[in-house]
C-alpha positions in Angstrom: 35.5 5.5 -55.5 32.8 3.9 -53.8 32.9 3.5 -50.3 32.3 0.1 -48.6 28.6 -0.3 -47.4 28.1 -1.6 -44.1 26.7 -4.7 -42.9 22.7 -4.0 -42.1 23.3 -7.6 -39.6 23.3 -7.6 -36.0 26.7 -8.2 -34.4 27.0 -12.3 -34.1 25.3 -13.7 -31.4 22.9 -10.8 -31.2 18.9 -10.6 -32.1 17.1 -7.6 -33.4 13.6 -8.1 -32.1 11.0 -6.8 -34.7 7.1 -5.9 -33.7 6.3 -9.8 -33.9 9.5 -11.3 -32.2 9.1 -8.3 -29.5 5.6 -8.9 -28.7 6.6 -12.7 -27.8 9.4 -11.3 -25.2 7.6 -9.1 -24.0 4.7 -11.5 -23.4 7.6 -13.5 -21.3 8.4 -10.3 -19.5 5.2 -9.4 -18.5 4.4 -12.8 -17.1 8.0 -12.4 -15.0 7.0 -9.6 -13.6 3.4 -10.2 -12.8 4.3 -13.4 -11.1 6.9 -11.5 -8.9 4.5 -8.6 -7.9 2.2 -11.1 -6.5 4.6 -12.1 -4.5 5.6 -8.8 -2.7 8.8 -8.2 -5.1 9.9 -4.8 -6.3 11.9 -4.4 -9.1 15.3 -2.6 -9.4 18.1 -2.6 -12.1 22.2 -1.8 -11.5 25.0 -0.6 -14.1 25.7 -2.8 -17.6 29.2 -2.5 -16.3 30.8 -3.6 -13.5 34.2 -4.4 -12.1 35.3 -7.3 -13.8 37.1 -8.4 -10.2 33.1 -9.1 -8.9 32.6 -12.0 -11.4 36.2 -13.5 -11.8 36.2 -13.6 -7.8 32.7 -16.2 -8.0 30.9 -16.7 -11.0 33.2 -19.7 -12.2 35.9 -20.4 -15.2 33.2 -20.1 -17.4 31.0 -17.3 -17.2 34.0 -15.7 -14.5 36.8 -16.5 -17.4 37.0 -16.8 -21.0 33.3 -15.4 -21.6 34.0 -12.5 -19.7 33.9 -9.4 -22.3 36.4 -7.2 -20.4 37.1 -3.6 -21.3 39.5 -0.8 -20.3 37.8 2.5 -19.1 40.5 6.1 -19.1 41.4 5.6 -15.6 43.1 2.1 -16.6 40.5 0.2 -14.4 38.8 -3.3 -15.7 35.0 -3.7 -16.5 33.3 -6.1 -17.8 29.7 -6.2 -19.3 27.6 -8.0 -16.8 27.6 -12.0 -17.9 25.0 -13.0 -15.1 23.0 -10.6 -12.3 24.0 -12.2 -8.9 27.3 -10.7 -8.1 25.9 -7.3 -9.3 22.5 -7.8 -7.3 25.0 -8.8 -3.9 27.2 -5.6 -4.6 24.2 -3.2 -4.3 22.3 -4.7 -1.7 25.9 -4.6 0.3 25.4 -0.9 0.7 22.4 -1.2 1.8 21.7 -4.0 4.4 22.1 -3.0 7.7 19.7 0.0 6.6 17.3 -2.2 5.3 14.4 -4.0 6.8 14.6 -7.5 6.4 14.0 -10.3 4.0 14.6 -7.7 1.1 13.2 -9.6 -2.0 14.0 -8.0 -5.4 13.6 -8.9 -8.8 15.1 -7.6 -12.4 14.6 -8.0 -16.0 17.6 -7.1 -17.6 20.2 -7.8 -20.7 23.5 -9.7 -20.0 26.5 -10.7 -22.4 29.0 -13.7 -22.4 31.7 -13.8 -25.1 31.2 -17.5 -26.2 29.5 -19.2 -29.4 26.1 -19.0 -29.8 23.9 -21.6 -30.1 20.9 -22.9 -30.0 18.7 -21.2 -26.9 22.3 -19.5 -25.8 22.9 -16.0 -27.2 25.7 -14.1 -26.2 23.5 -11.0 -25.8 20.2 -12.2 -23.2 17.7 -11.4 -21.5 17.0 -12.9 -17.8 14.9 -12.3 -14.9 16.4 -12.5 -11.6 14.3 -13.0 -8.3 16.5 -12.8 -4.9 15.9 -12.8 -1.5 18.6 -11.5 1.1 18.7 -11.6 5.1 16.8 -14.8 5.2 18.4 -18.2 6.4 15.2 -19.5 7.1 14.1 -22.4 4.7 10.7 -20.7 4.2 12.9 -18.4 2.0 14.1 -20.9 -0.2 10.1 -22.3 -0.6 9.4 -19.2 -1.4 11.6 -19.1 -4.3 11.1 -22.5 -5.7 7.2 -21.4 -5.6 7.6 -18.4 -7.5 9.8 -20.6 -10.3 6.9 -23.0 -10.2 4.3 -20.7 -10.5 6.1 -18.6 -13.3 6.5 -22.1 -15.4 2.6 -22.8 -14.4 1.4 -19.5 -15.4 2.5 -20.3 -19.0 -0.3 -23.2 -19.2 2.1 -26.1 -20.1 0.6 -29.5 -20.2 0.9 -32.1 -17.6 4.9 -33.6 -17.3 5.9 -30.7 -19.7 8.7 -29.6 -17.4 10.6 -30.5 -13.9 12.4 -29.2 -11.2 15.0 -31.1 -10.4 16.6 -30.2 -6.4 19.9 -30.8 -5.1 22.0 -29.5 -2.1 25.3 -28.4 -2.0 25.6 -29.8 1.5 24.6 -33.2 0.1 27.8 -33.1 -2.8 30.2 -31.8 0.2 29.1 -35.0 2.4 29.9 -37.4 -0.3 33.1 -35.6 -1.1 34.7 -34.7 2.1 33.3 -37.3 4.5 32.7 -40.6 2.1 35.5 -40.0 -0.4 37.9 -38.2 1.4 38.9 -35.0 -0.8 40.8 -32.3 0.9 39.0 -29.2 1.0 41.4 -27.8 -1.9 39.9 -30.2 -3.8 36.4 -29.6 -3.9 35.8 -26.8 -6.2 37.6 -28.7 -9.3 35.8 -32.1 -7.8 32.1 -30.0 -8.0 32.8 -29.1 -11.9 34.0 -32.4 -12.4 30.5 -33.9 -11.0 28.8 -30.9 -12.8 29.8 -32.6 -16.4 28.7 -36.2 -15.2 25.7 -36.4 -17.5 27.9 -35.1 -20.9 30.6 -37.7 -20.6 31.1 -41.8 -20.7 31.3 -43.0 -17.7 35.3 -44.0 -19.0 35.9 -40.1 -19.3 34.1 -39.4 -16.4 36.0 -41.7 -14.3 39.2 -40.7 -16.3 38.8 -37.2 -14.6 37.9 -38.0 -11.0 41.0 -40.3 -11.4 43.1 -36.5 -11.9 41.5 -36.0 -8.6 43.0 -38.7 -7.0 39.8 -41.0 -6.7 40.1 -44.6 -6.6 37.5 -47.2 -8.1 35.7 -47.5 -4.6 35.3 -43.9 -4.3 34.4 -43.3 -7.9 31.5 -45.8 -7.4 30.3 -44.5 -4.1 29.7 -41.1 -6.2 27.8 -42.6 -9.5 25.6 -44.6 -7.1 25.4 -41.0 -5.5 24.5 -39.4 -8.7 22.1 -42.1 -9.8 19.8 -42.0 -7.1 16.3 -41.1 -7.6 14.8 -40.3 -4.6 15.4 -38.8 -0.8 14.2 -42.4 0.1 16.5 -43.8 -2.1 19.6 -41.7 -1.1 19.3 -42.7 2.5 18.8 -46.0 2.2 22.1 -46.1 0.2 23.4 -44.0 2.5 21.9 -44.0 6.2 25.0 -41.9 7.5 23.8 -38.8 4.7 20.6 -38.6 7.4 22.1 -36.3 9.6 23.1 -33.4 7.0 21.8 -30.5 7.1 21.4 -31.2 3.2 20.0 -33.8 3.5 16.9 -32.8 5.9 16.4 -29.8 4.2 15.7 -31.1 1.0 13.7 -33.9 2.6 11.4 -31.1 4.1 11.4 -29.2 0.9 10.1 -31.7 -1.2 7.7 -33.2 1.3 6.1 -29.6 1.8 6.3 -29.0 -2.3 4.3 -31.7 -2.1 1.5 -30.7 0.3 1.4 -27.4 -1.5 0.3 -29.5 -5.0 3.5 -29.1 -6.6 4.5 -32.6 -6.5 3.9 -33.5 -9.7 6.6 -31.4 -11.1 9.2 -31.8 -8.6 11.8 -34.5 -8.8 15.5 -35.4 -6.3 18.2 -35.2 -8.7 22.3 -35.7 -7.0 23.5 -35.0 -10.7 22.5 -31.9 -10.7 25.4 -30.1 -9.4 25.0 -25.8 -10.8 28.5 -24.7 -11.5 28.4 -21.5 -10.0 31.1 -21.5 -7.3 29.0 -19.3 -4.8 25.9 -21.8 -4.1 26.5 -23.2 -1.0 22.6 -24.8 -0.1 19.4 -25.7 -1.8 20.2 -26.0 -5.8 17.8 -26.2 -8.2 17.5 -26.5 -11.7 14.1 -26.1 -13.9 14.0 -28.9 -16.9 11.9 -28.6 -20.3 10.7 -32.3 -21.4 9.8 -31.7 -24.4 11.9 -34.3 -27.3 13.1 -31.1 -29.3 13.9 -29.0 -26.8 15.4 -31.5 -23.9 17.3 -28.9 -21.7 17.8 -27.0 -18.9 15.4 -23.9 -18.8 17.0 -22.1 -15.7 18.1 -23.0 -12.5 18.9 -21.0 -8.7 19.8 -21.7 -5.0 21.5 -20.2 -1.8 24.4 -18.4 -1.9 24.9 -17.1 1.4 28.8 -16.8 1.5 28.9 -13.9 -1.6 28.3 -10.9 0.2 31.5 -11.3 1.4 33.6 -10.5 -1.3 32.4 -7.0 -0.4 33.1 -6.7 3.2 32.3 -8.7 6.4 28.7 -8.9 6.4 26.9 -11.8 6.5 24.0 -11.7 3.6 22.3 -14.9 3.4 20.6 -15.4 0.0 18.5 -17.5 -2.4 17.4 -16.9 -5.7 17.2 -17.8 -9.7 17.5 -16.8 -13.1 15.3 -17.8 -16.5 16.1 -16.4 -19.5 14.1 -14.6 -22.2 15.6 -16.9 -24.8 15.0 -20.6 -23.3 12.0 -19.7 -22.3 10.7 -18.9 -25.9 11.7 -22.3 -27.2 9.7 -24.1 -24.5 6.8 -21.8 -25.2 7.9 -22.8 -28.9 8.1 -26.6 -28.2 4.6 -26.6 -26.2 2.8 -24.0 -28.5 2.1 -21.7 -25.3 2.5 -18.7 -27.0 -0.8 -17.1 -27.1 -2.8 -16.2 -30.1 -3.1 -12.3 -29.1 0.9 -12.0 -28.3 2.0 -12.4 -31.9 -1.0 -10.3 -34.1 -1.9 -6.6 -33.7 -3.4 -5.2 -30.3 -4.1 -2.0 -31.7 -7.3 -1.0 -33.6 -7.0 0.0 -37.6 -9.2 2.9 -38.7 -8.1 3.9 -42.2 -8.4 7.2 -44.4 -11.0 6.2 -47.0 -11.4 9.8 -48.2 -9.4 13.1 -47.9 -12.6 14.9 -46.6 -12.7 12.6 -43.9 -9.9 13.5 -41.9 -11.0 15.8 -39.3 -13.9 13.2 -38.6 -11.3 10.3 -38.6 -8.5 11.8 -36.0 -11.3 12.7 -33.8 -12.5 9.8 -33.6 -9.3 8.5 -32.8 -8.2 11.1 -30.7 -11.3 10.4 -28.5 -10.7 6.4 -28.5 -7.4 6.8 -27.7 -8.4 9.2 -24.6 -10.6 5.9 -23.3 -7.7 3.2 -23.6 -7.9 1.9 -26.6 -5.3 1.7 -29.0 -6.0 2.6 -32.6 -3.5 3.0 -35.4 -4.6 5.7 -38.3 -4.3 5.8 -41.8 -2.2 8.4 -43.5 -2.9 8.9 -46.6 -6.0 8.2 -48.1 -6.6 4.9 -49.8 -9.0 2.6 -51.5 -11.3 0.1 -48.7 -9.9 -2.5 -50.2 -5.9 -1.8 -50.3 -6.6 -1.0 -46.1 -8.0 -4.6 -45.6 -5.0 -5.6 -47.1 -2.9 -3.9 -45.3 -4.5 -4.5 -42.2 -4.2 -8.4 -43.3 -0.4 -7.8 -43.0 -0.3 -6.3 -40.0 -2.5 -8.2 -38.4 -5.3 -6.2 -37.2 -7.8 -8.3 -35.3 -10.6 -5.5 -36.0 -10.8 -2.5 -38.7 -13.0 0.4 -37.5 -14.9 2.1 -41.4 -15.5 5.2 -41.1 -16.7 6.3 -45.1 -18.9 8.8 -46.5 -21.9 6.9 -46.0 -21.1 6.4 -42.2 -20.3 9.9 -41.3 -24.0 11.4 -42.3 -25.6 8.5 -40.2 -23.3 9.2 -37.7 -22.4 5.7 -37.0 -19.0 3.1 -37.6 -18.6 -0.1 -38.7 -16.8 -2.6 -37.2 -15.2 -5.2 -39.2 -13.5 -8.2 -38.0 -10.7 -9.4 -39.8 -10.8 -13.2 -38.5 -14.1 -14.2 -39.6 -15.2 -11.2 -41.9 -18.3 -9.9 -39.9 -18.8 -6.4 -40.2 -21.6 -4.8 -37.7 -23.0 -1.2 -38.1 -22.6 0.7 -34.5 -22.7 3.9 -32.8 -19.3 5.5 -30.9 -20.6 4.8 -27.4 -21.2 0.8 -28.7 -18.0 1.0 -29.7 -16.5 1.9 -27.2 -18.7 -0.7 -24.6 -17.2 -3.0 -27.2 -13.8 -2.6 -27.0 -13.8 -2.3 -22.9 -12.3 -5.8 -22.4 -9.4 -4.7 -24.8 -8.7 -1.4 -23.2 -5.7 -0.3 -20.8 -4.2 -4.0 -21.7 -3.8 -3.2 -25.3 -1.5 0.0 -24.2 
């Protein structure tokens, strides 16, 4: 009887990431990180598990609910694989605040799950960068963040109008719904979801729902002429009494000093932008890829200052934001940004062209190596011309010869695989040659 063979697939809604594929992420990674570094962020990671309590309690009926993927450990206590980084980032930085100095900014690059159907740029297994800062209520903090989101889209090279960043304020929505339409304060939540589906629906279904809410026709078109507007100027000339908000003047200042700071080109007021994350409660923003095949929403953040107490009293003001591995790829994708260099072969090919050569051939690897470079070595030995092959396939950018003839004038050859050029050099040259690729290809 033959046994049944197992399935050699990834589990649905999963990736394996071979050489290539890895190379791209990792590209996306690096450029994360780099950008965060300059900033004066240090990187930390927590548990894959938590308590499933921390993301029911705030992270929404979504990502809090049904995609929660929710296990039972021996003691009969409920954990969940981590669906999103904030309430896990607020649960450690609870037990230490009051020793640390203060702002403490932090960042992670980390793999998440959600138990819902994958599609396209949404896995159920992700990867996502998250950038925080906590024990600042200064608006400078929240600059600071939607700088670093610009400056992590710029550092990509996109073209001109290839993405936006659309701002909002939770303040703003709470105006319009407590004070101009009246909702009771049970209300809100369900009213913010509501709002937060505004662009998916007709405006018949969308209408149909706040109707569930108990909004009349008056009130419903106070909040689509809300949603509609374009502009800060716009908003308060609709709505002169919205001046005095706290909302409302922070994101005025936050987009005129975007602005000043040369960002304003990719910056743009948007009411219908809502987040549905129950813990935001101030600036809310929301990154936008333009492109006509990939028209979406790359990743978004804000302040969540009220979330640190879910685990006690303190008071941990907080702003921050999350791009994924995933999204990002497509709008690298979409824009070709992916560089030429990410997706071939960093390491140097020196083949076995002859079984007598082999002491000659490690050493010379062995000594390259000790300088930086990367080199990958032949095995067994093989023809010249079955090595150029094979370092067509793996996409070698340069094959280092070292034959027969080479050894007893005690030189190399260098051959590049792009244009064909092969040049005749000694091992210092070599190595003076390959300096630019060195540390980087490691």
């Amino acid at each position: 009887m033959t046994a049944n063979k197992l399935s050699n697939q990834p589990p649905k809604g999963t990736s394996d990431w071979l050489p290539e594929e890895f190379s791209v992420r990792k590209y996306i990674f690096d450029t994360w990180r780099r950008v965060n570094r300059l900033f004066g962020y240090r990187e930390y990671l927590t548990p894959i598990l938590e308590s499933a309590d921390i993301y029911r309690a705030k992270s929404g009926e979504d990502v809090g609910g049904k995609e929660l993927l929710v296990i039972e450990d021996r003691g009969g206590r409920e954990l969940a694989m981590r669906p999103e980084m904030t309430p896990s980032v607020t649960r450690m930085v609870s037990r230490i605040y009051m020793q640390e100095p203060k702002p403490i900014r932090l960042f992670s690059i980390a793999n998440f799950w959600r138990n819902e159907s994958p599609q396209r740029g949404r896995n159920r297994e992700f990867w996502q960068l998250n950038t925080d800062i906590f024990g600042s209520t200064s608006i400078e903090a929240d600059l600071e963040i939607l700088g670093i989101a610009l400056e992590i889209m710029l550092s990509f090279r996109p073209p001109e109008k290839a993405f936006v960043l659309h701002l909002n304020h939770r303040h703003l929505i709470d105006a319009i719904l407590k004070d101009m339409v009246g909702l009771p304060a049970e209300s809100i939540t369900q009213a913010m979801r509501t709002l937060d589906k505004f662009e998916k629906l007709r405006p018949d279904e969308f209408r149909g729902l706040l109707g569930k809410l108990g909004i009349n026709d008056y009130q419903a078109n106070q909040l689509f002429a809300f949603m509609k507007s374009e502009t800060v100027s716009e908003l308060a000339a609709l709505f002169p009494q919205l001046e005095s908000v706290t909302g409302y003047q922070e994101i005025n200042h936050i987009s005129h000093t975007l602005y000043e700071a040369g960002y304003g080109d990719w910056i743009r007021f948007k009411p219908s932008m809502i987040r549905g994350f129950d813990y935001y409660d101030g600036m809310i923003f929301e990154v936008f890829d333009n492109h006509p095949d990939n028209n979406r929403a790359l990743f978004g953040g804000g302040r969540y200052n009220g979330l640190g107490s879910l685990f006690g009293n303190q008071d941990i003001p907080a702003v921050g934001f999350a791009p994924g591995d995933e999204t990002t790829r497509l709008f690298l994708e979409s824009w070709q940004l992916t560089p030429e260099y990410v997706t071939g072969n960093e390491a140097v090919f020196l083949p076995l062209l002859d079984d007598s050569l082999k002491s000659a051939v490690n050493n010379l690897a062995r000594r390259l190596r000790q300088s930086g470079l990367a080199v990958e070595v032949g095995l067994e030995s093989q023809k010249f011309t079955k090595a150029l092959s094979y370092a067509d396939k793996r996409k070698f950018q340069h094959v280092i010869i070292l034959g027969t003839n080479e050894r007893e004038k005690g030189v190399v050859k260098l051959k590049n695989m792009k244009s064909g050029y092969e040049q005749e050099m000694t091992e210092d040259t070599l190595n003076n040659f390959f300096l630019p690729f060195k540390l980087k290809s490691l």
